[in-house]
C-alpha positions as CSV (number, residue, x, y, z in Angstrom):
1,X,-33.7,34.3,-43.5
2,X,-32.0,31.0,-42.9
3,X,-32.4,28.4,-45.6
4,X,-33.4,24.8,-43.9
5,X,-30.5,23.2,-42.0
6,X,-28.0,26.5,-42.6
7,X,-29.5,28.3,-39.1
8,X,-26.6,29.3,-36.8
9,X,-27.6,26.1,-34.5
10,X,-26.9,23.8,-37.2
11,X,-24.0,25.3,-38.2
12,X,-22.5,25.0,-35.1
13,X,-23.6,21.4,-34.8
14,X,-22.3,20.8,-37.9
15,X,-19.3,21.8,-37.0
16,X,-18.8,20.8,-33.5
17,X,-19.1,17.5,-35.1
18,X,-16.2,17.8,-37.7
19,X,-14.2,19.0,-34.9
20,X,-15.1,16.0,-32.7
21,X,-14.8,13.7,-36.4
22,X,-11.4,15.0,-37.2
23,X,-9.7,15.0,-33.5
24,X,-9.7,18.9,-32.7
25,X,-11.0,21.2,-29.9
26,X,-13.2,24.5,-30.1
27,X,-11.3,26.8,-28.5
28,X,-13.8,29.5,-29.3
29,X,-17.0,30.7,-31.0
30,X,-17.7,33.7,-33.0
31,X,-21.0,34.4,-33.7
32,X,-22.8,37.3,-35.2
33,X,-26.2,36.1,-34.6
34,X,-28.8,37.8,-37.2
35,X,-26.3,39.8,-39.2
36,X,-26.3,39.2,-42.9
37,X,-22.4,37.5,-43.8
38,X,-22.7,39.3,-46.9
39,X,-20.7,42.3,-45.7
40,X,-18.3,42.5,-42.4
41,X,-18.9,46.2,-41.5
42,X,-21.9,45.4,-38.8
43,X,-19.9,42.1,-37.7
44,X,-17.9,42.9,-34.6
45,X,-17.1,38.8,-34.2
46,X,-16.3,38.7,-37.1
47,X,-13.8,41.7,-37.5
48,X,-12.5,40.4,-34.0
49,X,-12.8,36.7,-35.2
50,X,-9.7,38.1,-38.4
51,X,-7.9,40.1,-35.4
52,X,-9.3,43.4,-37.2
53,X,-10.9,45.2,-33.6
């Protein structure tokens, strides 16, 4: 479960943000959406995110 303001939307928001904040573009998203990040081994975006697929 996602605590208050850490869901994957407001991640992203967040972050879109300091992108926009510090001058950069999103090239691309990687997003395994309801997998635990404690562990990579059920995270294909992830795994492909670190070049590792």
């Amino acid at each position: 479960m996602q605590v208050d303001g850490f869901s994957l939307d407001a991640q992203k928001e967040k972050l879109k943000k300091y992108a926009d904040f510090q001058d950069m573009v999103v090239v691309r998203e990687f997003s395994d959406e309801g997998k635990s990040g404690k562990n990579v081994d059920d995270r294909p975006q992830f795994k492909e995110m670190l070049c590792l697929n």
